[in-house]
C-alpha positions as CSV (number, residue, x, y, z in Angstrom):
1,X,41.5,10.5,53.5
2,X,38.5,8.3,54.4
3,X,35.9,7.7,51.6
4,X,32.0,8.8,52.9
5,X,29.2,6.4,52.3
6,X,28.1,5.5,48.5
7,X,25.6,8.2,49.1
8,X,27.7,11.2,50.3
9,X,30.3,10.2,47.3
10,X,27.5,10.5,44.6
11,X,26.1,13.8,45.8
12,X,29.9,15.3,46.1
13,X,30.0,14.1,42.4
14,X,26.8,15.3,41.4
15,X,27.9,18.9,43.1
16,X,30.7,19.2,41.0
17,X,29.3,17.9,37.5
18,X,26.5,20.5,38.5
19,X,29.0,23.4,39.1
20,X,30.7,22.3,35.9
21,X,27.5,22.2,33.9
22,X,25.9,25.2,35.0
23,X,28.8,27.8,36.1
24,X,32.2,27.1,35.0
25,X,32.0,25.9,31.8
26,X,29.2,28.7,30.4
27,X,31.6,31.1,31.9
28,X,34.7,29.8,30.0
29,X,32.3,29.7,26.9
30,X,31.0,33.7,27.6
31,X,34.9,35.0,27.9
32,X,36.1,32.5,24.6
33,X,32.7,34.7,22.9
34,X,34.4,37.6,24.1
35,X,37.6,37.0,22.8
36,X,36.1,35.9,19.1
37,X,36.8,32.4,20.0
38,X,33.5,31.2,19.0
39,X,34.5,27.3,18.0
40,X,36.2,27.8,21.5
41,X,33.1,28.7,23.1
42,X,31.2,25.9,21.1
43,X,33.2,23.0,22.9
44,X,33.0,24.5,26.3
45,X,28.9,24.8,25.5
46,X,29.4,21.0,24.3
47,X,31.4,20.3,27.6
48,X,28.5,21.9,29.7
49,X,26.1,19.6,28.0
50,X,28.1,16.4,29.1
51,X,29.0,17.4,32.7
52,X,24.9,18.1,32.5
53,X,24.0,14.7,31.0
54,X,26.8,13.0,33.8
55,X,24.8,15.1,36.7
56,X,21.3,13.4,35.6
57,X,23.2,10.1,35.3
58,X,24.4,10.5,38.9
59,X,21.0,11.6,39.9
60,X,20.0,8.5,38.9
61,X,22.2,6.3,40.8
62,X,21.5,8.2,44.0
63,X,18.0,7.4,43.8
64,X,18.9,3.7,43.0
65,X,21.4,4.4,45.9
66,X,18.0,5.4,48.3
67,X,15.6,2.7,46.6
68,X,18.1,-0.1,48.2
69,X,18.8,1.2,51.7
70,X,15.0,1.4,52.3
């Protein structure tokens, strides 16, 4: 499969870390409460704060991406 442009890769990153960060891991953490899992939940909360702290990092790079294609 062909790779896109610098650009086009960072934002198909920066989608996923962003689904990660904001959907799948505070679900996984909300079921693992459920259950009584509660250190569980904790690491998937902890995990949610990464993929968020990755996203702004890749946020980042795509506006350095922008800043030296003008």
């Amino acid at each position: 499969k062909a790779l896109g442009t610098t650009k086009l890769n960072l934002e198909a990153a920066l989608a996923l870390e962003r689904a990660e960060a904001d959907q799948t891991y505070p679900e996984m953490a909300r079921i693992a409460r459920e259950e009584g899992l509660d250190d569980v939940a904790a690491w998937f909360e902890s995990l949610a704060r990464v993929e968020n702290a990755h996203a702004q990092r890749i946020e980042r790079l795509i506006e350095r991406v922008g800043e030296a294609s003008s």
